[in-house]
LOZA-944789 format. One record per residue (C-alpha): x negated, y negated, z negated. Coordinates in Angstrom, 2 decimals, decimal comma, always signed. Layout:
+---------+---------+---------+
:      xx :      yy :      zz :
+---------+---------+---------+
:       X :       Y :       Z :
...
+---------+---------+---------+
//
This chain:
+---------+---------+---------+
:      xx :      yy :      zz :
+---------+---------+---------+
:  -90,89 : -127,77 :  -90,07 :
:  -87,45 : -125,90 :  -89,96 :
:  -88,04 : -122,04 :  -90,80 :
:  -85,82 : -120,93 :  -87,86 :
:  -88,16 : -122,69 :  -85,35 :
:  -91,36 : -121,74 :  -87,90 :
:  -89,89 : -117,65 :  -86,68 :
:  -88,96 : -118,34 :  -83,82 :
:  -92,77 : -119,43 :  -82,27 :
:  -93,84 : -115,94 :  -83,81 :
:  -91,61 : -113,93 :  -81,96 :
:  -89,07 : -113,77 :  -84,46 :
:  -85,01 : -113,55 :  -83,58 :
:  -83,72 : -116,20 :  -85,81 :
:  -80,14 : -116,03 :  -86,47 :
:  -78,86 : -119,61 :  -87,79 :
:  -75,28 : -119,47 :  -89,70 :
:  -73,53 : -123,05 :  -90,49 :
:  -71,88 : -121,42 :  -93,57 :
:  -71,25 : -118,22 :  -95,34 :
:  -68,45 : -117,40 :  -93,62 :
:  -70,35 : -117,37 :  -90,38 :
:  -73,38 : -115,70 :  -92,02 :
:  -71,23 : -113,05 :  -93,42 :
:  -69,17 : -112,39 :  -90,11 :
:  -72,64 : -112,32 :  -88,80 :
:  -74,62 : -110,11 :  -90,76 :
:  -71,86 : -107,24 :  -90,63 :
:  -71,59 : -107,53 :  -86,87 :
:  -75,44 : -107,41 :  -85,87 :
:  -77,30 : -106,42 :  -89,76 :
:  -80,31 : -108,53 :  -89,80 :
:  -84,11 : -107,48 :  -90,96 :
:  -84,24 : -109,86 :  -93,77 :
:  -82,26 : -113,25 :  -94,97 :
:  -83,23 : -116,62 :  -95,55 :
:  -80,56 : -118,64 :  -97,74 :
:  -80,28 : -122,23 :  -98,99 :
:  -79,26 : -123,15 : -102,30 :
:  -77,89 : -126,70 : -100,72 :
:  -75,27 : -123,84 :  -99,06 :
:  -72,19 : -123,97 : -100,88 :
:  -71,39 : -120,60 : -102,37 :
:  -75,01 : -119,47 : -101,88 :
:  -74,30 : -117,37 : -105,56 :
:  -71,54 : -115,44 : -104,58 :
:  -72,73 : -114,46 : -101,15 :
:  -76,46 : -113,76 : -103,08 :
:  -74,45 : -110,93 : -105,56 :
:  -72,21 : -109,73 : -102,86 :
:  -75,02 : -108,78 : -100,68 :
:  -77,13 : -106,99 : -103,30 :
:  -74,70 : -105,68 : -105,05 :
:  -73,42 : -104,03 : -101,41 :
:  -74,80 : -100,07 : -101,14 :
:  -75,73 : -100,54 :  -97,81 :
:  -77,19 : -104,33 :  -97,19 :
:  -78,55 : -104,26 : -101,06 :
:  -82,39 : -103,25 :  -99,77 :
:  -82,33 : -106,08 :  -97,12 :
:  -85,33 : -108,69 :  -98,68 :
:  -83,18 : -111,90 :  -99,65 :
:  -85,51 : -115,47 :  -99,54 :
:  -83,87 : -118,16 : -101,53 :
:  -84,97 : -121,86 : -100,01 :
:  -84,65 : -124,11 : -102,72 :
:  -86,72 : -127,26 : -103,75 :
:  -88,93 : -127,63 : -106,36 :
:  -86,79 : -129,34 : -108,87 :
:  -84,26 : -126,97 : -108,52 :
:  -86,62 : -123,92 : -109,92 :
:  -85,64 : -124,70 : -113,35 :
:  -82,00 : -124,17 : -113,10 :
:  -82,27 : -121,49 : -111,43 :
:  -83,57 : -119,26 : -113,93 :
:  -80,51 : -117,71 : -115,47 :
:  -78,84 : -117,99 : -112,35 :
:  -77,98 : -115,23 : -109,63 :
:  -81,35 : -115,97 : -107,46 :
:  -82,69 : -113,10 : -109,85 :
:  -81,01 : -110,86 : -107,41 :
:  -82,79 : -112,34 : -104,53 :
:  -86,32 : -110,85 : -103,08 :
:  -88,32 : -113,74 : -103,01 :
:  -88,10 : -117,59 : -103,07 :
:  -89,61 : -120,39 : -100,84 :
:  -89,89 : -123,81 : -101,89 :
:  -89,75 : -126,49 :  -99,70 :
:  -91,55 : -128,44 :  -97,79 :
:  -92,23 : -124,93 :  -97,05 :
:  -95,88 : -123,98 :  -95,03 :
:  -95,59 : -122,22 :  -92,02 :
:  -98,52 : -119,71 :  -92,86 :
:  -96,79 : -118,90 :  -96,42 :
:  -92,97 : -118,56 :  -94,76 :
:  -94,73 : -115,97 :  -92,73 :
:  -97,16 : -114,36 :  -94,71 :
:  -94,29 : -113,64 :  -97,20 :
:  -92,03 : -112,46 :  -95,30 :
:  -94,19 : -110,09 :  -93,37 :
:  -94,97 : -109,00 :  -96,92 :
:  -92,06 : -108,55 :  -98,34 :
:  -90,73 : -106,81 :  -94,47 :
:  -93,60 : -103,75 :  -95,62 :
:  -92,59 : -103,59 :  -99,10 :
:  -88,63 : -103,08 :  -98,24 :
:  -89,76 : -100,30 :  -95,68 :
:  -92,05 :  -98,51 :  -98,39 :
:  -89,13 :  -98,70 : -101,14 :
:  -86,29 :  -97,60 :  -98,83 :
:  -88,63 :  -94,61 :  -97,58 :
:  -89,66 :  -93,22 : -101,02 :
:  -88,99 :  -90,57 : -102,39 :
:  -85,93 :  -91,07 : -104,99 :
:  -87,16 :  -88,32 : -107,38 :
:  -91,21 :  -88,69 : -107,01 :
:  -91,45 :  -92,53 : -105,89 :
:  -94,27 :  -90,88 : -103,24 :
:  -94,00 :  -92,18 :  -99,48 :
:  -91,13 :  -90,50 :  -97,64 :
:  -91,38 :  -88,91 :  -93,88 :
:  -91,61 :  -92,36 :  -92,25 :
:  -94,64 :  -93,18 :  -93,74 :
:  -95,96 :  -89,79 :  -93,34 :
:  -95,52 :  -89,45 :  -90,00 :
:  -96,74 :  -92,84 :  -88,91 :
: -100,18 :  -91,77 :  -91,77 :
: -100,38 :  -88,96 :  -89,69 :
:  -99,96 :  -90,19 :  -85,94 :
: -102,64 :  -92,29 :  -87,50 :
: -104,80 :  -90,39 :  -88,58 :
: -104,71 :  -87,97 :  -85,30 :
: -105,64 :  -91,21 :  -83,43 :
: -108,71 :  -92,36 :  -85,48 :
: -110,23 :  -89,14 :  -87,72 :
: -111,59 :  -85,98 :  -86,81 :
: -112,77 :  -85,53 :  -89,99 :
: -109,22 :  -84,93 :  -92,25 :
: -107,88 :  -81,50 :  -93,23 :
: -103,70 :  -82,21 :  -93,27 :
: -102,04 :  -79,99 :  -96,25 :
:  -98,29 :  -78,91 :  -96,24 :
:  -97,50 :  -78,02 :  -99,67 :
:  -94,59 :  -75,89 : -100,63 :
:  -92,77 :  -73,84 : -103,96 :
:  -92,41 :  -70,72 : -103,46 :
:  -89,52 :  -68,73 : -105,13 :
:  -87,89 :  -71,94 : -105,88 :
:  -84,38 :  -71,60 : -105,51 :
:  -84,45 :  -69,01 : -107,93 :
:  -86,30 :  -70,91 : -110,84 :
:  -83,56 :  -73,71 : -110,08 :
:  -81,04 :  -70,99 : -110,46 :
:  -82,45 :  -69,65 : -113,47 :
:  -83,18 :  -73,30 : -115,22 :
:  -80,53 :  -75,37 : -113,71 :
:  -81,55 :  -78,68 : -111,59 :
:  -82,47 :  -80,74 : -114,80 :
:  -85,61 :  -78,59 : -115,20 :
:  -85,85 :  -77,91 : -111,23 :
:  -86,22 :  -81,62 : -110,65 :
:  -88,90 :  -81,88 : -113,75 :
:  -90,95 :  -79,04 : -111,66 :
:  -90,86 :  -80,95 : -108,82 :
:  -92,43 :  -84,20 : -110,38 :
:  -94,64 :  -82,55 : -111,97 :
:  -95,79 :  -81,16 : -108,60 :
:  -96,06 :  -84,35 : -107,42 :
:  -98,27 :  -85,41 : -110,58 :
: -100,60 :  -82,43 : -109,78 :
: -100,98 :  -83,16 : -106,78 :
: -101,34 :  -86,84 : -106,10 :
: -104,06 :  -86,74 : -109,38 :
: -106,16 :  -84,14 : -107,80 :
: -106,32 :  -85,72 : -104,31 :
: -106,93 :  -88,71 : -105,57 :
: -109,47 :  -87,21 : -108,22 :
: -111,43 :  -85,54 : -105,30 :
: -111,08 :  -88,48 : -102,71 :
: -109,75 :  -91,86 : -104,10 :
: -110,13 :  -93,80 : -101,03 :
: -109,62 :  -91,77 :  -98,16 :
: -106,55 :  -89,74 :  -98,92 :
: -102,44 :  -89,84 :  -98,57 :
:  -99,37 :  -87,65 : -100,57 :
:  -96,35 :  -87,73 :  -99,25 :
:  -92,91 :  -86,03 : -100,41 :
:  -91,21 :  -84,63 :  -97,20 :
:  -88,64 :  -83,41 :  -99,24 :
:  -87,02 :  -80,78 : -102,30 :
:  -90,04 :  -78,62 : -103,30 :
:  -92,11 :  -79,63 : -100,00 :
:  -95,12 :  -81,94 : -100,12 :
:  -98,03 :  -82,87 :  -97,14 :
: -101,37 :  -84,62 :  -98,07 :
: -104,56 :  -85,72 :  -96,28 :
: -108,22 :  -85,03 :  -97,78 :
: -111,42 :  -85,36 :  -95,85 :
: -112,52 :  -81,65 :  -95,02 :
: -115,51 :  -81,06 :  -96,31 :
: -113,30 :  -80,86 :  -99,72 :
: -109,96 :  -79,59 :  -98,56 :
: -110,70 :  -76,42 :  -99,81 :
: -111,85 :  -77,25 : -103,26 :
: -109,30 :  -79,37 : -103,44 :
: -106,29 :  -76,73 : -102,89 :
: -107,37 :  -74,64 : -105,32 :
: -108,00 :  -77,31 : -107,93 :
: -104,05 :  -77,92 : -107,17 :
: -103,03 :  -74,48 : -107,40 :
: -105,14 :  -73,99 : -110,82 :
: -103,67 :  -76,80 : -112,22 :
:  -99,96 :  -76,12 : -110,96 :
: -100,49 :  -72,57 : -112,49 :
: -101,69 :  -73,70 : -116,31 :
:  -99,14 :  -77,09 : -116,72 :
:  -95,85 :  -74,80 : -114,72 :
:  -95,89 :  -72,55 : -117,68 :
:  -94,21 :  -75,59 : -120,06 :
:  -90,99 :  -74,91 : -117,37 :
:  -91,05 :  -71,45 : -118,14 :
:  -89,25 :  -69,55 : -121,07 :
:  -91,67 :  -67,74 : -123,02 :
:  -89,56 :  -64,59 : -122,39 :
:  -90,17 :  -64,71 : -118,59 :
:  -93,55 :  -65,90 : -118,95 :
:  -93,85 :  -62,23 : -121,01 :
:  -92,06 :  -60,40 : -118,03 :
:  -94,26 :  -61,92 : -115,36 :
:  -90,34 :  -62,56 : -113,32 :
:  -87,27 :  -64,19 : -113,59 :
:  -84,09 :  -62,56 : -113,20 :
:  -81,94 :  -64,48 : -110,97 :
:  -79,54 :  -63,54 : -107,87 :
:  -80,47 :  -64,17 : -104,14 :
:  -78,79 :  -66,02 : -101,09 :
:  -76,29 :  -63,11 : -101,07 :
:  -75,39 :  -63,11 : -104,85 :
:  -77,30 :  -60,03 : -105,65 :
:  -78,91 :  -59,48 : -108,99 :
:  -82,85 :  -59,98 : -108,05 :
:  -86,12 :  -60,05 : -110,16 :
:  -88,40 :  -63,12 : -108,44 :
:  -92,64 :  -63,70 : -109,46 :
:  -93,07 :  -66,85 : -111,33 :
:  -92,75 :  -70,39 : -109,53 :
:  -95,73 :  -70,76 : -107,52 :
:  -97,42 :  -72,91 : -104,81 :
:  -98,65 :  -72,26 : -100,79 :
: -100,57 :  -74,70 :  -98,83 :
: -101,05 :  -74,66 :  -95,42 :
: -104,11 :  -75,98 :  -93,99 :
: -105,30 :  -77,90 :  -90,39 :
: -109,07 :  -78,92 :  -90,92 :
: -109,08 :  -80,93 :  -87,92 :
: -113,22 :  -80,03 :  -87,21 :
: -111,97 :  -77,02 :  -86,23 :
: -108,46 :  -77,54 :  -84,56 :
: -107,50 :  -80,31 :  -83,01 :
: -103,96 :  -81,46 :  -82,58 :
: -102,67 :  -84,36 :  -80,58 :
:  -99,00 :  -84,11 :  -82,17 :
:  -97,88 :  -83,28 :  -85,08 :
:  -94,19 :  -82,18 :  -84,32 :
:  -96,61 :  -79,20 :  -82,39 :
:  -98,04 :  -77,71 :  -85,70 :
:  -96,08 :  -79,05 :  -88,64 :
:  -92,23 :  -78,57 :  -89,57 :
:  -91,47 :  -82,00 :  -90,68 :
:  -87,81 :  -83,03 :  -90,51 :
:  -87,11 :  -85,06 :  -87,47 :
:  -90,15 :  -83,77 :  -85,64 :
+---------+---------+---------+
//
């Protein structure tokens, strides 16, 4: 069965190309979700490591169709670039099953977080519409640095970026320590973080965070402003300033006690 007809009867929009001209002119005019492309295409390699070596088309999951006793030539070839391969005679319940895997996993990587590799504010939004929908039983976190900016001014970005995964190792361990199968971390963004716990240990679970970002922040800090109790940095306005120690707020929503139906109403996400 032809993989274009194979999408197609699932609801798919399968755009067929005759060549790579066509596919190219194509896929610049009207991007597509993902690409399917034969190796019995002449110049299949060059239009393979033009795509993912593109900035902007490089994340688009790339299915080589080749047959079987093609596989091993292909090793050293440019098909490493691709995604994914499918052999054919391909199955219809494999073509899709891959693809609808391979769909989730390009959404998940272009999402994360660059710095953290934790879910980005796509997948924390749709965790959280979720979660509204189905649990009263969640308390939703928003996690933030506080005094920031100045540490970053004091330490430079090298270390300011270091403080900021380790915030994200703190965290994710000790959600995950208190509730390994019913939680989420996400990184909204710079020195801001949101996370879902069941309730009945939200609490516990913040200040385990905060006791742990306390002990491991003091390997960012310079013995000589660890001494002080401040760093000496300058504000917004380029004033000379003395700021506490890096520290961390969470905000809380037990949802047993409040209960939202939106979360653009209660939590300053970006885009909401």
């Amino acid at each position: 069965m032809q993989i274009g007809k194979i999408l197609s009867d699932k609801g798919y929009h399968a755009q067929l190309s005759k060549d790579i001209n066509e596919a190219s002119a194509q896929m610049f005019t009207s991007p597509p979700d993902m690409m399917i492309i034969s190796t019995t295409t002449p110049g299949w390699e060059e239009f393979v490591s033009r795509i993912k070596n593109d900035p902007l088309y490089k994340h688009l999951p790339l299915f080589l169709l080749t047959a079987e006793e093609e596989l091993p030539s292909l090793n050293s070839r440019s098909c490493l670039s691709c995604d994914d391969l499918l052999v054919v005679p391909v199955r219809e319940d494999e073509v899709l099953l891959r693809l609808q895997l391979r769909e989730a996993s390009a959404i998940l990587n272009l999402d994360a977080n660059p710095l953290t590799h934790l879910p980005g504010n796509v997948t924390i939004m749709a965790t959280l519409q979720k979660t509204l929908e189905q649990s009263d039983s969640s308390a939703l976190c928003y996690l933030d640095l506080d005094n920031f900016k100045a540490f970053n001014d004091r330490y430079g970005f090298a270390r300011g970026d270091e403080a900021i995964r380790m915030t994200a190792r703190v965290v994710t361990n000790v959600v995950h320590e208190m509730s390994p199968s019913n939680s989420f971390v996400g990184h909204v963004g710079g020195d801001d973080f949101f996370f879902i716990i069941p309730a009945r240990c939200g609490r516990q679970c913040c200040e385990r965070i905060i006791e742990h970002f306390d002990l491991v922040i003091q390997t960012l800090i310079d013995d000589e402003d660890l001494a002080r109790g401040y760093i000496e940095s300058r504000d917004r306005r380029g004033n000379a300033q003395q700021f506490p120690l890096l520290s961390v707020s969470i905000a809380v929503i037990d949802l047993t006690i409040t209960r939202i139906d939106h979360p653009a109403r209660y939590l300053p996400l970006p885009g909401s």
